[in-house]
Backbone bond lengths (Angstrom), bond angles and torsions (degrees), N, CA, C in turn:
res aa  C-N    CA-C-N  psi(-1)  N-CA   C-N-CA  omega(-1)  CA-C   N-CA-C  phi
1 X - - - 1.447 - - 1.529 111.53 -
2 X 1.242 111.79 -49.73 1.654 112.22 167.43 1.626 119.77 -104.52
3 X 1.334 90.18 57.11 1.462 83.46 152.89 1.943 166.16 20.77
4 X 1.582 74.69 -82.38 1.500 107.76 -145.85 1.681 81.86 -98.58
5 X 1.769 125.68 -15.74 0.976 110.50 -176.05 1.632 100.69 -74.89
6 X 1.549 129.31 158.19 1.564 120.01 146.47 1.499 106.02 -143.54
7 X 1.590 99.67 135.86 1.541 103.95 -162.26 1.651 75.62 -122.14
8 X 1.434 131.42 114.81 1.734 139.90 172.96 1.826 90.04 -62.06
9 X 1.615 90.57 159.06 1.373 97.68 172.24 1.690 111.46 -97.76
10 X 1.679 97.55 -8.83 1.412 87.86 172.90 1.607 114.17 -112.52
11 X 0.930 82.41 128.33 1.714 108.95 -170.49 1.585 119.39 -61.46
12 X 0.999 110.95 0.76 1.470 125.34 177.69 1.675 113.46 -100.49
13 X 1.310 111.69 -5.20 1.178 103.87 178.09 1.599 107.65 -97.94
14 X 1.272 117.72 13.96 1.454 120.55 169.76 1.396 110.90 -85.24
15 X 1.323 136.67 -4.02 1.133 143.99 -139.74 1.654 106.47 -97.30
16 X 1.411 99.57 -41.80 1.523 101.92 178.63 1.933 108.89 -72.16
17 X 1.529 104.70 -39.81 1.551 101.70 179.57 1.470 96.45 -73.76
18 X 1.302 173.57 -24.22 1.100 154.56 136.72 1.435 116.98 -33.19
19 X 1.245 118.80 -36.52 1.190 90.32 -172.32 1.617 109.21 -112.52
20 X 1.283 106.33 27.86 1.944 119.80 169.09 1.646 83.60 -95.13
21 X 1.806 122.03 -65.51 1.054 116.16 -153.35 1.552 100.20 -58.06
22 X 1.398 134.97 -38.49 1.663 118.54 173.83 2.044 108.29 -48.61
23 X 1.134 100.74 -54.99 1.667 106.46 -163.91 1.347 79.84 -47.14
24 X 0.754 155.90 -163.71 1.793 141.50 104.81 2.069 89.20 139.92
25 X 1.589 92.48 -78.57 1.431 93.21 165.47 1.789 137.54 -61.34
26 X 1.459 96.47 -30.04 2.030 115.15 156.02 1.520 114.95 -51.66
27 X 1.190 110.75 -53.26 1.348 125.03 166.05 1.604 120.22 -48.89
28 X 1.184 111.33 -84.22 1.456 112.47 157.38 1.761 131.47 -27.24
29 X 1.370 114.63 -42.59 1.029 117.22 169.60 1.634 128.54 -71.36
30 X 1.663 106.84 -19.19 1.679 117.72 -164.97 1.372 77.00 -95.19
31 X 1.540 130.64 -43.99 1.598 102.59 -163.28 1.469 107.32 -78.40
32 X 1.410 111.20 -13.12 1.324 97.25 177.64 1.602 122.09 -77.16
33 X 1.485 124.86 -11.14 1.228 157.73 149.29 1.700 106.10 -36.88
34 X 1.506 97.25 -74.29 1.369 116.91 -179.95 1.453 117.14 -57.94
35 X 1.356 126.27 -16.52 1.545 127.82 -164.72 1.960 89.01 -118.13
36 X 1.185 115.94 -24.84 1.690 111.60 156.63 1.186 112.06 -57.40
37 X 1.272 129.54 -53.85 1.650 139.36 -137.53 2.057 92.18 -83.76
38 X 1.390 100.68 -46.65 1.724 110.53 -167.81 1.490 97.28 -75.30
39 X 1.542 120.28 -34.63 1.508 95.60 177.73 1.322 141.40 -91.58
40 X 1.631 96.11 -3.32 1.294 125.52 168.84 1.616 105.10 -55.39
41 X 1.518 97.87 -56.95 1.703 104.47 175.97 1.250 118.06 -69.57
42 X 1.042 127.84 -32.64 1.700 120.77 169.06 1.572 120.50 -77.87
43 X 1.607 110.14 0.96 0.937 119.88 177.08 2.001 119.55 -84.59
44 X 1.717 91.59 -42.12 1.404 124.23 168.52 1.630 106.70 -61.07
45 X 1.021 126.39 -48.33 1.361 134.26 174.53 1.120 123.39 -84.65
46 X 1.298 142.28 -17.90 1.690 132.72 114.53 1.425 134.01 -22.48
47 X 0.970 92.42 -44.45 2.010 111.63 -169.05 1.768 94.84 -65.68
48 X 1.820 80.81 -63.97 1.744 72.15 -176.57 1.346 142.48 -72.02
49 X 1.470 101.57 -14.95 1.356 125.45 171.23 1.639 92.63 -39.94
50 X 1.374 100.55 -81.79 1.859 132.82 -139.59 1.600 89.87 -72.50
51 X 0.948 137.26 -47.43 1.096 164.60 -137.85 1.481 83.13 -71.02
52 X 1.205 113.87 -83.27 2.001 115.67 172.40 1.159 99.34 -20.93
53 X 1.400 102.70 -91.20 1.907 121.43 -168.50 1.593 98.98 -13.52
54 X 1.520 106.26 -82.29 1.653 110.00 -164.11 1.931 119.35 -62.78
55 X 1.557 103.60 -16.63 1.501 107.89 158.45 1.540 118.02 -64.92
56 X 1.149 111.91 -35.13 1.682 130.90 -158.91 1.794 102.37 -91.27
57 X 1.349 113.54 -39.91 1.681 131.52 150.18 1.744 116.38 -39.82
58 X 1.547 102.59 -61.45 1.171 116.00 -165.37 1.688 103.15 -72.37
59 X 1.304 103.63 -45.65 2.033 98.65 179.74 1.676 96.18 -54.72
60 X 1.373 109.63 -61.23 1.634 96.66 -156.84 1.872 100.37 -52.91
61 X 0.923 121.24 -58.19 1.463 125.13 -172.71 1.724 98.44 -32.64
62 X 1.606 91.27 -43.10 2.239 72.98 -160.26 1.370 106.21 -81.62
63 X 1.589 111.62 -18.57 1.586 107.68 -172.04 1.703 101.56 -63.97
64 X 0.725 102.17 -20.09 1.972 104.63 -152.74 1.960 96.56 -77.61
């Protein structure tokens, strides 16, 4: 009835998909590292960007 499933009886042939599925998940995890680290910084460099602008907004507004 199921087919399409195949579970080998020798157990050693799982060995190579374990150890793609680690690379695979290592991978995934550093870029997910790597896509923290860059938005952290584009996050820092927003702030300070805008950060002027709406300080520089806010004086003229209160002087007036």
């Amino acid at each position: 009835m199921m087919e399409f499933l195949y579970f080998p009886e020798d157990k050693t042939e799982y060995i190579p998909a374990v150890i793609i599925l680690a690379i695979f998940m290592l991978g995934a995890v550093i870029m997910m590292y790597v896509f923290y680290k860059k938005s952290k910084k584009e996050e820092k460099y927003f702030d300070e960007k805008y950060q002027n602008i709406s300080s520089k907004d806010h004086e003229t507004n209160h002087n007036k």
